[in-house]
C-alpha positions as CSV (number, residue, x, y, z in Angstrom):
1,X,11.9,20.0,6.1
2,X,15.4,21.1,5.4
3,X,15.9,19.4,9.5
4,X,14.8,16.0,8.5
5,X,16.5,15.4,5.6
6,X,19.4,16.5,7.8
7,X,18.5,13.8,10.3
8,X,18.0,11.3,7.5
9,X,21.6,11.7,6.0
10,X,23.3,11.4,9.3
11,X,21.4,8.1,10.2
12,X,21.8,6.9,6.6
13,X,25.6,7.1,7.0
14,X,25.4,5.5,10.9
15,X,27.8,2.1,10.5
16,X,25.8,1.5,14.2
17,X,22.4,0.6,12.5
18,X,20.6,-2.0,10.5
19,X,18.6,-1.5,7.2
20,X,15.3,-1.7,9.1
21,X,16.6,0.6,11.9
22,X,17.1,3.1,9.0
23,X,13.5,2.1,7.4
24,X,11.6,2.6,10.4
25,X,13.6,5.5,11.4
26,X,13.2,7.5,8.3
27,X,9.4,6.1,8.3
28,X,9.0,7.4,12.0
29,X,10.5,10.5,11.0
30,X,8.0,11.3,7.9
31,X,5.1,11.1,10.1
32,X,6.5,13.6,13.0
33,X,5.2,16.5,13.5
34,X,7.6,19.2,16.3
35,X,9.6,16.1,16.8
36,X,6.3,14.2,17.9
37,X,5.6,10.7,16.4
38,X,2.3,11.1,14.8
39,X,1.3,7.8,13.8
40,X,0.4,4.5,15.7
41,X,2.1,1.7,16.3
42,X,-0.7,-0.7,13.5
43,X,-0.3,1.5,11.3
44,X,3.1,1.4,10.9
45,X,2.9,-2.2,10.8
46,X,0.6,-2.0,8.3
47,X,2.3,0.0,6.1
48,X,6.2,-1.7,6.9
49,X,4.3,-5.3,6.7
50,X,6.2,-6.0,10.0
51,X,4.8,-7.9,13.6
52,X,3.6,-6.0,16.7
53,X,6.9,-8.1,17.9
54,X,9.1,-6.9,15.2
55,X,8.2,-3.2,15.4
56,X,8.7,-3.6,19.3
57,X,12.2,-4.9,18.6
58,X,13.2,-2.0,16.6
59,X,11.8,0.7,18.5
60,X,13.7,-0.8,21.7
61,X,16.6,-0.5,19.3
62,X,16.2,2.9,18.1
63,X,15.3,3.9,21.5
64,X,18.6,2.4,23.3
65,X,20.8,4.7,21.0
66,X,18.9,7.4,21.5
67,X,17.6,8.2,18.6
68,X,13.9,8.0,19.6
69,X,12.4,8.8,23.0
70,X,9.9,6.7,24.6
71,X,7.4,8.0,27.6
72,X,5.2,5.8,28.9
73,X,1.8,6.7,29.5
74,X,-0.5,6.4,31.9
75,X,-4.5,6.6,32.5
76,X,-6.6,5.5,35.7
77,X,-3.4,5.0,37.3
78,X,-1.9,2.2,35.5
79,X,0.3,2.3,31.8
80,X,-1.4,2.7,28.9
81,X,0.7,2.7,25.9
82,X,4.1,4.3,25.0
83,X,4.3,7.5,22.7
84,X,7.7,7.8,21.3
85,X,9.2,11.3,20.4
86,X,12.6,12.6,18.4
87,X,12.8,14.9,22.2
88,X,14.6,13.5,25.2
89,X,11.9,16.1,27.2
90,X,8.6,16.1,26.2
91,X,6.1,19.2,26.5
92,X,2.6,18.1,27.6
């Protein structure tokens, strides 16, 4: 717990990032579990009342400044969906 709100101060006080970066950040970040995103992507629209296009915006975003991690994944040969992370390297 004590590691979050760590990781909510610093992006709190980043100069670098929007008020909805910081929202969805902070929103990601409630529903991680061992730095894994647990929560999917309607859902978080849902809850954020934000577009599919919106969320997609934002995730590039937090994603470019390395704050999030994104892994694409794949079934039957051929993507699937992305799963984002707070871990450059992912266990599977």
């Amino acid at each position: 717990m004590e590691e979050k709100i760590s990781k909510i101060k610093k992006v709190l006080k980043r100069w670098d990032l929007c008020i909805a970066e910081k929202i969805i950040f902070i929103y990601l970040l409630s529903f991680s579990n061992e730095g894994v995103i647990k929560i999917s992507r309607y859902e978080i629209m849902k809850d954020l009342g934000i577009s599919n296009l919106t969320l997609g915006k934002y995730l590039n975003y937090l994603s470019d400044k390395k704050l999030i991690y994104k892994k694409q994944v794949r079934a039957n040969g051929r993507f699937t969906a992305n799963e984002y992370s707070f871990l450059e390297e992912r266990k599977d």
